[in-house]
Backbone bond lengths (Angstrom), bond angles and torsions (degrees), N, CA, C in turn:
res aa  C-N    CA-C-N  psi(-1)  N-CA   C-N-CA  omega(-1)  CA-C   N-CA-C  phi
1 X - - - 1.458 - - 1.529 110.61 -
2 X 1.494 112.51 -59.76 1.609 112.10 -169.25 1.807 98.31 -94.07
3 X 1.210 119.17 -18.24 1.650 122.92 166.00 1.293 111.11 -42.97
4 X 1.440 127.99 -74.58 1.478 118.16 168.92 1.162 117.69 -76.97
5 X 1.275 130.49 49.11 1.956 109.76 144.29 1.686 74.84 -129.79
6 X 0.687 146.56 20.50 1.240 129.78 148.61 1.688 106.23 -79.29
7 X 1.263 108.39 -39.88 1.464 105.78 -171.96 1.560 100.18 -66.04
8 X 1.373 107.71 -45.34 1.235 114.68 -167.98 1.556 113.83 -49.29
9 X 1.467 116.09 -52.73 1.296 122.01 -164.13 1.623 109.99 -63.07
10 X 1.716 115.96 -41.16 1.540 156.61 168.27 2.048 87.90 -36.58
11 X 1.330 125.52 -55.39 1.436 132.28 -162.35 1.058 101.88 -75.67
12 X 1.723 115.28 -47.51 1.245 128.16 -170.82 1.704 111.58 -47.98
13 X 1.447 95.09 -65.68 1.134 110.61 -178.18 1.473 127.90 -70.76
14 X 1.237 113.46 -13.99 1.440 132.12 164.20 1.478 112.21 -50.65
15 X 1.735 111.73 -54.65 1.581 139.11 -161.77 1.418 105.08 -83.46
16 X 1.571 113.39 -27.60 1.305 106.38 -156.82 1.539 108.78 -113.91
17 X 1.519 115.65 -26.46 1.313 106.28 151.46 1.634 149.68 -67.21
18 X 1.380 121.08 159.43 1.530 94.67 -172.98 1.808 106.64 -78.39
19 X 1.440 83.43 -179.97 1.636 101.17 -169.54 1.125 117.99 -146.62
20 X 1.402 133.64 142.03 1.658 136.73 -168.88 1.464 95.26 -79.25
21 X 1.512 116.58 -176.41 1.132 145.31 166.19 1.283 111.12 -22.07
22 X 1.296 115.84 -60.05 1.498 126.91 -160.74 1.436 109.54 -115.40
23 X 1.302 117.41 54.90 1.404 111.88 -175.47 1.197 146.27 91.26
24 X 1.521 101.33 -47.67 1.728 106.36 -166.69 1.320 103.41 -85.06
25 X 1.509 110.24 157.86 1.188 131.54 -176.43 1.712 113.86 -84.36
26 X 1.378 123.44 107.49 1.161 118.80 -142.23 1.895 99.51 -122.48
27 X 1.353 129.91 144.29 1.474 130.85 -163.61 1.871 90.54 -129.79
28 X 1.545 97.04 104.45 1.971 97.26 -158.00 1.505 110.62 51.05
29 X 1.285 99.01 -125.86 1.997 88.47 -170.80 1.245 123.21 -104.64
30 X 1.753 122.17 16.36 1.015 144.04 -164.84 1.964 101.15 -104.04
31 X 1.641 81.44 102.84 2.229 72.36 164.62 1.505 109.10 -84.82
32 X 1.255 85.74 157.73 1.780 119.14 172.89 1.899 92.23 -73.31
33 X 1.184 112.62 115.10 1.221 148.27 161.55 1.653 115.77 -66.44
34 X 1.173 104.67 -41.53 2.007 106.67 -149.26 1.047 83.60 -160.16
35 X 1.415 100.98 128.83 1.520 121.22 169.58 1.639 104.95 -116.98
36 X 1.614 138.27 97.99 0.806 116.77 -162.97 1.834 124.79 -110.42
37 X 1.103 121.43 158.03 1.719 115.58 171.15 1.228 125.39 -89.57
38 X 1.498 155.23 78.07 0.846 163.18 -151.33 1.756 117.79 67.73
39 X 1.302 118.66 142.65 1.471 137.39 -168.23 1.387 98.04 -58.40
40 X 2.170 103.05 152.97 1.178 88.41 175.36 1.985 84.63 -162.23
41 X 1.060 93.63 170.25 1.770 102.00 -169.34 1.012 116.70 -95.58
42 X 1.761 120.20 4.38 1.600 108.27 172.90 1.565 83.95 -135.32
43 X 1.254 115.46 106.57 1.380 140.63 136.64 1.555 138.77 -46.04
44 X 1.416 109.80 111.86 2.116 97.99 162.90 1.426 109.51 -56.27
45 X 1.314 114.94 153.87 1.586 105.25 142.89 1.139 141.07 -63.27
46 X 1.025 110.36 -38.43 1.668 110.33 165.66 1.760 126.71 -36.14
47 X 1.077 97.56 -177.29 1.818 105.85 -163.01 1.949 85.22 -83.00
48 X 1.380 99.48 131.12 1.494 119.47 171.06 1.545 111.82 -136.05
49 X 1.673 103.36 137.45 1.913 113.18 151.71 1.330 106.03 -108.35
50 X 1.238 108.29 134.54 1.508 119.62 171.60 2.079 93.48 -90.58
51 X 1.489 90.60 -179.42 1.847 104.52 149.46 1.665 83.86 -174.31
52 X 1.351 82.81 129.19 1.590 110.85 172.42 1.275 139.49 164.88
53 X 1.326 125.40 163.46 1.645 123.30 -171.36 1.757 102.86 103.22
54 X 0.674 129.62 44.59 1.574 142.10 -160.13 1.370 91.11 -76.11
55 X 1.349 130.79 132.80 1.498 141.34 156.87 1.160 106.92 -118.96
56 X 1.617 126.27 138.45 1.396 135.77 169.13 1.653 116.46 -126.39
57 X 1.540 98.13 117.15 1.935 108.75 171.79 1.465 86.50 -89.06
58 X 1.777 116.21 162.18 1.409 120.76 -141.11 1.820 62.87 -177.49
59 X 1.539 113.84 121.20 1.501 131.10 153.10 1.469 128.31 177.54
60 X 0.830 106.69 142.64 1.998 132.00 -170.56 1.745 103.59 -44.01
61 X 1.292 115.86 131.01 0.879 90.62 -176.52 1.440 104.11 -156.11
62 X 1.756 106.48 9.76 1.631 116.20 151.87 1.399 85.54 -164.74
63 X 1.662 114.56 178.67 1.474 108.23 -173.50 1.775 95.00 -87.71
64 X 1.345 91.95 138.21 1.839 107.38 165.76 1.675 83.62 97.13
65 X 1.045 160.71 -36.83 1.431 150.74 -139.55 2.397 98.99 -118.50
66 X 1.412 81.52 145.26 1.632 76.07 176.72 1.655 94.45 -134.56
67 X 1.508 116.63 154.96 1.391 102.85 145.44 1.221 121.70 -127.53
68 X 1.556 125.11 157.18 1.196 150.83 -161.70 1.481 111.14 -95.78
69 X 1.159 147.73 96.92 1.152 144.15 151.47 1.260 131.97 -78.01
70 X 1.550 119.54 118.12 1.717 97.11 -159.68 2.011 77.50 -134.13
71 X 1.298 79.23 162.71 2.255 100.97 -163.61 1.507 73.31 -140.37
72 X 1.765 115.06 124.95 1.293 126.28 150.01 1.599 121.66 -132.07
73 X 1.493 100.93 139.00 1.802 80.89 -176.67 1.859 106.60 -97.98
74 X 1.149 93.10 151.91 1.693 113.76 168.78 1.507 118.92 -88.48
75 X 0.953 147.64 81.99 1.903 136.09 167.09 1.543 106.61 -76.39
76 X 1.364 74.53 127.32 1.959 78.60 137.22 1.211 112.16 -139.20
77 X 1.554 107.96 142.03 1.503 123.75 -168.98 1.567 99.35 -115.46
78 X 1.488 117.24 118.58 1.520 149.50 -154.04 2.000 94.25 -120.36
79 X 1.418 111.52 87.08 1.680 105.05 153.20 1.656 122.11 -105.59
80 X 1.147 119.32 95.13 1.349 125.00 172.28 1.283 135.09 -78.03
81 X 1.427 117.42 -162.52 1.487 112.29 -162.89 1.750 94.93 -76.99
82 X 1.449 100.21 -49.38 1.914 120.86 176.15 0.866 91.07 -118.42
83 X 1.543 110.02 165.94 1.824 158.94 -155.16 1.872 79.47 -85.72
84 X 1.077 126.95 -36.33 1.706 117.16 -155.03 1.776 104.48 -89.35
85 X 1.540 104.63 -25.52 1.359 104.24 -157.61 2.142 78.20 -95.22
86 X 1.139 107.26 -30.21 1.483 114.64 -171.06 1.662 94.81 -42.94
87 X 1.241 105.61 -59.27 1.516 111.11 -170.65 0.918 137.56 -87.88
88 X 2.035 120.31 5.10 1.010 138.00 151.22 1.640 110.85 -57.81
89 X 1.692 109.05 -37.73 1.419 106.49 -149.44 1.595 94.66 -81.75
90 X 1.471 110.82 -26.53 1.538 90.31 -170.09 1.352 106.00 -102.12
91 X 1.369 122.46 11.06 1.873 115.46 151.94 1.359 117.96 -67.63
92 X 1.212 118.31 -37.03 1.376 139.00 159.34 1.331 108.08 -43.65
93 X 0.869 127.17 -71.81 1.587 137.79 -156.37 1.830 105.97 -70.24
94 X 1.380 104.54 -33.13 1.215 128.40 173.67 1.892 120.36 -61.68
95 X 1.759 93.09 -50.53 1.495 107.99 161.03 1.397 119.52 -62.73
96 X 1.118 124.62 -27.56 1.394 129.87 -148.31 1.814 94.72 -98.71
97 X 1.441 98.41 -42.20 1.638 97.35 176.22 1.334 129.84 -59.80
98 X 1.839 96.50 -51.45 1.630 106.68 169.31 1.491 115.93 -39.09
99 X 1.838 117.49 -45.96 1.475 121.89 -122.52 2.240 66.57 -88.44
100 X 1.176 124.54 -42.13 1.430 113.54 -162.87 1.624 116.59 -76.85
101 X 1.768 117.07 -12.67 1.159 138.35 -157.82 1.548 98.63 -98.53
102 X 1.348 114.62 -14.46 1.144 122.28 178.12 1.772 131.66 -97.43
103 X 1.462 83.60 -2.95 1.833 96.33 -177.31 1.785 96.19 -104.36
104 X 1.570 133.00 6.01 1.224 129.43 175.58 1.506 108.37 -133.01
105 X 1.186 113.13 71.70 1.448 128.43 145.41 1.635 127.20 -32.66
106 X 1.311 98.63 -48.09 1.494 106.28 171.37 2.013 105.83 -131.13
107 X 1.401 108.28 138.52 1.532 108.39 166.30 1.429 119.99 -148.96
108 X 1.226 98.63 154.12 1.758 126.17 -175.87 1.756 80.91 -48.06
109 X 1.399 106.58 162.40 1.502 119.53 154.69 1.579 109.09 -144.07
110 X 1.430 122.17 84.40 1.361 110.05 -166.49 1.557 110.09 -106.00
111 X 1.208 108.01 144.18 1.061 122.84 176.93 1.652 107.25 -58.63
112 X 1.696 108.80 177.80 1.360 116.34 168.74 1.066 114.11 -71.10
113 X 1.541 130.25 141.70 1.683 143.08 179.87 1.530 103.63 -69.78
114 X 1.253 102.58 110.80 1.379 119.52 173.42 1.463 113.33 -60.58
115 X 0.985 112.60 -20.31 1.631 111.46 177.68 1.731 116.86 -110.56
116 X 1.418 101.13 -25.38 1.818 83.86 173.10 1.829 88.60 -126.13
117 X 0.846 133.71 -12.38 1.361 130.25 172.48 2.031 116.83 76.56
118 X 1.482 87.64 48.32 1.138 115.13 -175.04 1.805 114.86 -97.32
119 X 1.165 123.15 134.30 1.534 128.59 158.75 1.506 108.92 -80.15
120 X 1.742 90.67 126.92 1.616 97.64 -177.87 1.753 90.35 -139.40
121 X 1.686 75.47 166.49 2.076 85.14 -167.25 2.098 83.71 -118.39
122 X 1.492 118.78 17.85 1.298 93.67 138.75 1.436 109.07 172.64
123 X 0.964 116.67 170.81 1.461 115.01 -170.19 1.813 137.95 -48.81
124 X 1.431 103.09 -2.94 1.470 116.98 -162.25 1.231 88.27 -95.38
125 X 1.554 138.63 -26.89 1.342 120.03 138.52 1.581 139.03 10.64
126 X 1.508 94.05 -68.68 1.561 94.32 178.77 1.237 117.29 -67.87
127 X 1.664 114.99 -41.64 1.610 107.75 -166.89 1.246 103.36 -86.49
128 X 1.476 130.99 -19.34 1.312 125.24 175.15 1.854 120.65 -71.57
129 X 1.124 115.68 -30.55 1.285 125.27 -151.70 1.795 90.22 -115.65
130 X 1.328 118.83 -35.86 1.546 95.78 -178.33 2.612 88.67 -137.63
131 X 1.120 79.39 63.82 1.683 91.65 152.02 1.452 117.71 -16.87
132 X 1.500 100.62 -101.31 1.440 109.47 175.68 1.538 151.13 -40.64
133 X 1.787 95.57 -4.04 1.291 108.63 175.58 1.728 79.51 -119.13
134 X 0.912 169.16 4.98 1.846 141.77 -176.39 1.839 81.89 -136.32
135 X 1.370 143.32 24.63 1.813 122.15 179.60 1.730 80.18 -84.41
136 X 1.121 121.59 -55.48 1.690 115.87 -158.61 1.487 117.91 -66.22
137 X 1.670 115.09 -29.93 1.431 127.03 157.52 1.509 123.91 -67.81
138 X 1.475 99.55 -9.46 1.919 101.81 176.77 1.188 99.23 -105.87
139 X 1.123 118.49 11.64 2.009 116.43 -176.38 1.525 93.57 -128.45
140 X 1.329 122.48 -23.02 1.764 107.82 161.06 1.429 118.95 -74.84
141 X 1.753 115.57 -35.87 1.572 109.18 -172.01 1.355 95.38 -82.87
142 X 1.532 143.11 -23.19 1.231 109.12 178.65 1.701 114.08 -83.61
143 X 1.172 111.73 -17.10 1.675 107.79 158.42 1.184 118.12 -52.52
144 X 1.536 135.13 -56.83 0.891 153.32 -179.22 1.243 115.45 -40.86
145 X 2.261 119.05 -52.17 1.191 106.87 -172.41 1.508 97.12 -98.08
146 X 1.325 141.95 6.69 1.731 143.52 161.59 1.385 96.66 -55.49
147 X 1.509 115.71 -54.09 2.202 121.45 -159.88 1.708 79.83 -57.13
148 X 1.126 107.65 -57.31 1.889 122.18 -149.86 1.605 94.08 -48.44
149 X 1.468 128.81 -62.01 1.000 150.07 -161.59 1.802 106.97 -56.44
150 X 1.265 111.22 -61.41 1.374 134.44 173.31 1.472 109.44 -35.83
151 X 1.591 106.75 -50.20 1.372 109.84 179.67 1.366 119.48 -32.75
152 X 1.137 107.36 -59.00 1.668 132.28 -165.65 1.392 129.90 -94.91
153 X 1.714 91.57 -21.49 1.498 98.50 171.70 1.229 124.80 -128.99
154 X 2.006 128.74 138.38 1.439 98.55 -178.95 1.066 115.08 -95.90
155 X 1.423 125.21 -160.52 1.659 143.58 -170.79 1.318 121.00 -30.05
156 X 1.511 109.58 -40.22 1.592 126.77 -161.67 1.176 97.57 -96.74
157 X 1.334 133.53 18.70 1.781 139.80 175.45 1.561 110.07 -135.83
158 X 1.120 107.88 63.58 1.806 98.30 -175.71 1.362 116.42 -76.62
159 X 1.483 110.10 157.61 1.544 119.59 -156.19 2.074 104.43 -59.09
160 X 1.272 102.81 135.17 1.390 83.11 167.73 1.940 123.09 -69.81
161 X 0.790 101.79 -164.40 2.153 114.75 178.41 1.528 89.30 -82.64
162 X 1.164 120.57 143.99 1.383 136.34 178.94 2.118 71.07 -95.93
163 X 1.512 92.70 159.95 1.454 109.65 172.62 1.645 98.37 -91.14
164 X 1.042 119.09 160.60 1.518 133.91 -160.33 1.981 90.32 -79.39
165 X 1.305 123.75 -47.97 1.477 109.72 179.45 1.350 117.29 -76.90
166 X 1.271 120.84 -22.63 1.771 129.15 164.03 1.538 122.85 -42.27
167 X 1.860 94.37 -38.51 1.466 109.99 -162.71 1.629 111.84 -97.94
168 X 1.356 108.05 -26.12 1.651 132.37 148.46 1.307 117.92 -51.05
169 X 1.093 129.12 -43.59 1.530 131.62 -168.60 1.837 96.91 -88.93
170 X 1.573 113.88 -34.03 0.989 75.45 -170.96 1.884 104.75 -97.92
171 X 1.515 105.95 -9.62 1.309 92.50 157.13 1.787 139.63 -42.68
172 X 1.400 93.12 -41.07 1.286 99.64 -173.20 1.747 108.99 -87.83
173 X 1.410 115.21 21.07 1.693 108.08 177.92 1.074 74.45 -119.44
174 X 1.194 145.36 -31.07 1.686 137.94 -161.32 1.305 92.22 -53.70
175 X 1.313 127.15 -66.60 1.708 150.02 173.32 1.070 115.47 -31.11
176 X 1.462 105.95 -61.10 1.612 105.88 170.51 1.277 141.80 -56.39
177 X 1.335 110.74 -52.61 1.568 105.02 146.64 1.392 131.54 -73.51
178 X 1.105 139.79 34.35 1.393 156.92 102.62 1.566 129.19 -0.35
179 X 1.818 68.73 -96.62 1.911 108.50 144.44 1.272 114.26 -13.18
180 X 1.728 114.94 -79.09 1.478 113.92 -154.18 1.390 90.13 -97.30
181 X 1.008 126.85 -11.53 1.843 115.43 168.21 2.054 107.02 -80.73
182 X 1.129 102.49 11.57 1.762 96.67 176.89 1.417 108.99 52.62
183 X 1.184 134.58 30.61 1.423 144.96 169.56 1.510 98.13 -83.05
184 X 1.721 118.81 147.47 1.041 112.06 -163.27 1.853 108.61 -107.28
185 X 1.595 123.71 100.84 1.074 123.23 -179.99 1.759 129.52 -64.74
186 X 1.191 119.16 140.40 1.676 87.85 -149.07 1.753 87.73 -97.58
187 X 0.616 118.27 173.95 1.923 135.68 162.69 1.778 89.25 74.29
188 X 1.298 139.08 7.63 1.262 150.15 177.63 1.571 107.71 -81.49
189 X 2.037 125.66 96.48 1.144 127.86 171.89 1.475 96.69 -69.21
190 X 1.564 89.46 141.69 1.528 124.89 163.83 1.617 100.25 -23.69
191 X 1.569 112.79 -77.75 1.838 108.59 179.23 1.276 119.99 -28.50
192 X 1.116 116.82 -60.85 1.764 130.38 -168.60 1.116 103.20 -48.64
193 X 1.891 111.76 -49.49 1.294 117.13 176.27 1.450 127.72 -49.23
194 X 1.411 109.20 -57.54 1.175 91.77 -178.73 1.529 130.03 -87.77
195 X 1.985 107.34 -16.52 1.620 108.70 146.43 1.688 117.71 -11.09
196 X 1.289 102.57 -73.51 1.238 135.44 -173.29 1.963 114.14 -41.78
197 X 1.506 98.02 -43.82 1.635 119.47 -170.57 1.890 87.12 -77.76
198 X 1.529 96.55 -35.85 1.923 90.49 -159.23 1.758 98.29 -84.01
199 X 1.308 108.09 -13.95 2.064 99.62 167.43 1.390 106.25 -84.98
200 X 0.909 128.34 -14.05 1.446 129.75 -162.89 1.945 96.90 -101.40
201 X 0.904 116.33 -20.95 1.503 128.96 -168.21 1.801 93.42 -96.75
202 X 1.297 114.36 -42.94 1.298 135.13 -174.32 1.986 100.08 -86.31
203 X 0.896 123.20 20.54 1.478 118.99 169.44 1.492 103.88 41.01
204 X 1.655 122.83 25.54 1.724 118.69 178.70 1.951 109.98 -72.64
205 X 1.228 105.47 125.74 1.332 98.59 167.44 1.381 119.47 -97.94
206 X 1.758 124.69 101.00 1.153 114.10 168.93 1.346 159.14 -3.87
207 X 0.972 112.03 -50.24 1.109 143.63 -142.89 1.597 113.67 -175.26
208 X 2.067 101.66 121.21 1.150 107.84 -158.64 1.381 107.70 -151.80
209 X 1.655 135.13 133.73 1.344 110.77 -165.11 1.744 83.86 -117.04
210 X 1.391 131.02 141.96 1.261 141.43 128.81 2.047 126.75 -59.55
211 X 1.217 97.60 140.51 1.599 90.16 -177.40 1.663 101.68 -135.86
212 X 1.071 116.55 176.53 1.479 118.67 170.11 1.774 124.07 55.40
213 X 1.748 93.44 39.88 1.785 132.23 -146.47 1.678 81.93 -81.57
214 X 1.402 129.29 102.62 1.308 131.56 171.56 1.342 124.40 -139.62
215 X 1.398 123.91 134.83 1.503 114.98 162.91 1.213 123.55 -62.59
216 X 1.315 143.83 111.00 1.495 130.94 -163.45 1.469 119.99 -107.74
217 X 1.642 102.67 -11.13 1.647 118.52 172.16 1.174 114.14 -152.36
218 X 1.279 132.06 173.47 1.366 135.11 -171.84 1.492 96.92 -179.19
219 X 1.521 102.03 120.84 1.125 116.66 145.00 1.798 127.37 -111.68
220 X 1.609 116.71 103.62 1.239 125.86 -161.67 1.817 106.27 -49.04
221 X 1.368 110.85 -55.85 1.027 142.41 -157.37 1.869 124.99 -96.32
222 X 1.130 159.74 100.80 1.355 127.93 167.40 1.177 109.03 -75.13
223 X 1.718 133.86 -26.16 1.414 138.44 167.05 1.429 96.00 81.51
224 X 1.314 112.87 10.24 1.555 112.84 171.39 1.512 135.44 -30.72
225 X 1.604 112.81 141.24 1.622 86.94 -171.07 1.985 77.16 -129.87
226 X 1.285 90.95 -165.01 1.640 87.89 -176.83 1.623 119.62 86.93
227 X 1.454 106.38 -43.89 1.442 133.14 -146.66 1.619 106.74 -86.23
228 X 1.519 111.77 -8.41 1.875 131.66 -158.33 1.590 96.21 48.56
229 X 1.398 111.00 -127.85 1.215 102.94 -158.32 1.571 121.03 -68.47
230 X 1.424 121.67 -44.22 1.215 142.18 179.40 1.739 131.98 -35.27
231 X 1.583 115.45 104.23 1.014 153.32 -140.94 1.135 96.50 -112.50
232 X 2.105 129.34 120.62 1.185 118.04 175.74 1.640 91.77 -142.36
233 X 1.302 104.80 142.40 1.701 130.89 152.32 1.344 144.97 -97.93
234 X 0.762 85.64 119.08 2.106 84.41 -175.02 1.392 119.33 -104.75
235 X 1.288 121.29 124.43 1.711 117.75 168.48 1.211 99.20 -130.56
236 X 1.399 104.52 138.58 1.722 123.83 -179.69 1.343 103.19 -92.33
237 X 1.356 123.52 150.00 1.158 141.16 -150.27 1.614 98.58 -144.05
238 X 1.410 115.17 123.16 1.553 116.39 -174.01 1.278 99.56 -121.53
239 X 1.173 114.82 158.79 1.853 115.36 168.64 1.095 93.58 172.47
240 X 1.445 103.45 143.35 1.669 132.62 170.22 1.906 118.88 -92.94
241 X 1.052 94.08 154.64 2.015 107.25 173.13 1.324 95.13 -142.98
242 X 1.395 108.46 129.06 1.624 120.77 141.17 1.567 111.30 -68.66
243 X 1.467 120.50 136.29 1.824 118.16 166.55 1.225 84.51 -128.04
244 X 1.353 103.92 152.74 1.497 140.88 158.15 1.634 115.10 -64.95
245 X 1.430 115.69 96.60 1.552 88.54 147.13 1.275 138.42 -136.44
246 X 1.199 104.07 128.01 2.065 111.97 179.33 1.122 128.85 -72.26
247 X 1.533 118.91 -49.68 1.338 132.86 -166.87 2.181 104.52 -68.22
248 X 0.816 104.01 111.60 1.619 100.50 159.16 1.390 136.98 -102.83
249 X 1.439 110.81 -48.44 1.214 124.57 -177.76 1.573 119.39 105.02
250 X 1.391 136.46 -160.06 1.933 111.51 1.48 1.404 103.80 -87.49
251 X 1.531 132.93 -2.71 1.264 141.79 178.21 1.481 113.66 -61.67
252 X 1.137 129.28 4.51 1.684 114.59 -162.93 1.893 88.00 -120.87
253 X 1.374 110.43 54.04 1.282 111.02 155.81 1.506 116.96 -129.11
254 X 0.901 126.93 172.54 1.133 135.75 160.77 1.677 125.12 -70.69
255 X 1.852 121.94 119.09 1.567 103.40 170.48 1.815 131.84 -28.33
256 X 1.543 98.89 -40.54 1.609 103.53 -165.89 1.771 96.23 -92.79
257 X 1.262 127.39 120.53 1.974 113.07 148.92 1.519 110.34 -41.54
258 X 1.183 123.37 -58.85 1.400 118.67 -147.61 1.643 111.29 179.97
C-alpha cells in the first residue's frame, strides 16, 4: 500500500528534478547519491533523499467507500565542504522538491508491470509499451463507456474523449479479470500470466489514484548542531485515496478457524 507511493513519489522526483549530463539528479552541482527507503542513523555524507515515516488515518466516509489519509516525510540530507554551504544545499533541495510536488495534486500509483516488470508513474504504460495485448481491451472500454454514456444522454450530447490513462486503467482491469476468470488473453506470456494470478492471489491493487497531493509542512532546515557538517530537511507530504469496500461479513468465513 504505502511501498508504492513511495516509489511513486521516488519517480516523480527522479523525472522532475534537474539533472547533469549523465543523469543524476543534481541540487546546484552536487548529485543525489542515495535515494533512500525509510530513515536511518548511519548516514553517507554525500547529498541524500530519504521518503519515510508514513502515517495512515483510515475512516468511513459513505457506506461501502473508505478514505485513506497517508502523511509522508521527504529528507534530504546535505554534508558539505562547511556547515554554510551544508545548508545552502539542503534549502535548495528543499525548494526544488516543493517547486515539482506542487504540479501533482493528483497521481497514478501503479503497481509493477506484470508483463515486463517495469516501474511506471502511470497507467498508459500498458497500452503504450505492450499494444498488442490491451488494442482489443481499449476498443471494449471505450465501447463500454459510449453504451454507459448513451444511457443518460441523447444524440445532441456526444460522449466526451475518455483521457488516454482513464482508458488504460480501464483497459488493463478489463484484462485482469480475464486473467482470474481463465479466459484466454491472446499475445499474454505464460509469466505475466501467472505474475498476474500471484497479485490477484496477493490482494495487489493495480492501479491507484491519490488526490488532495499537498505539501502540508516543511521544515527547510534542522539547524542541527552536534551533527559536524550534516544538514537535514523535512517536508511532509499529505494525500488522500478513496477504497472501495464491499465485503462485510460476519458470514464470509469459514465454520472451522483452522
Amino acid at each position: 500500500m504505502v511501498e508504492k507511493i513511495y516509489d511513486t513519489l521516488k519517480g516523480i522526483l527522479y523525472n522532475d528534478l534537474p539533472k547533469d549530463a549523465i543523469g543524476n539528479v543534481v541540487i546546484y552541482d552536487r548529485p543525489v547519491r542515495n535515494w533512500f527507503i525509510g530513515d536511518r542513523d548511519v548516514k553517507p555524507a554525500n547529498l541524500s533523499i530519504m521518503i519515510y515515516s508514513a502515517n495512515l488515518n483510515i475512516k468511513d466516509i459513505a457506506f461501502g467507500l473508505q478514505e485513506y489519509e497517508y502523511k509522508i516525510i521527504i529528507g534530504v540530507d546535505a554534508g558539505a565542504d562547511e556547515t554554510e554551504l551544508s545548508e545552502r544545499i539542503a534549502l535548495e533541495g528543499n525548494r526544488l522538491i516543493i517547486s515539482a510536488l506542487r504540479k501533482h495534486r493528483r497521481m497514478w500509483v501503479v503497481d509493477l508491470c506484470p508483463i515486463c516488470s517495469k516501474q511506471s508513474l502511470s497507467p498508459i504504460h500498458f497500452t503504450s509499451a505492450h499494444p498488442t495485448i490491451f488494442n482489443s481491451y481499449v476498443s471494449t472500454a471505450t465501447t463500454n463507456f459510449q453504451n454507459s454514456w448513451n444511457i443518460t444522454h441523447t444524440n445532441a450530447y456526444p460522449a466526451p474523449t475518455l483521457p488516454a490513462s482513464g482508458l488504460a486503467t480501464e483497459a488493463f482491469y478489463l484484462m485482469y479479470e480475464d486473467v482470474r476468470n481463465n479466459v484466454v488473453v491472446n499475445n499474454l506470456p505464460t509469466t505475466a500470466k501467472n505474475n498476474i494470478l500471484s497479485m490477484q492471489k496477493d490482494n495487489v491493487e493495480p492501479i491507484r489514484m491519490l488526490y488532495d497531493c499537498v505539501v502540508s509542512d516543511n521544515k527547510p532546515s534542522d539547524d542541527g548542531r552536534g551533527q559536524a557538517l550534516l544538514k537535514t530537511g523535512q517536508i511532509t507530504f499529505t494525500a488522500k485515496e478513496v477504497v472501495k469496500q464491499t465485503i462485510y461479513g460476519p458470514d464470509n468465513v469459514p465454520s472451522t478457524a483452522y
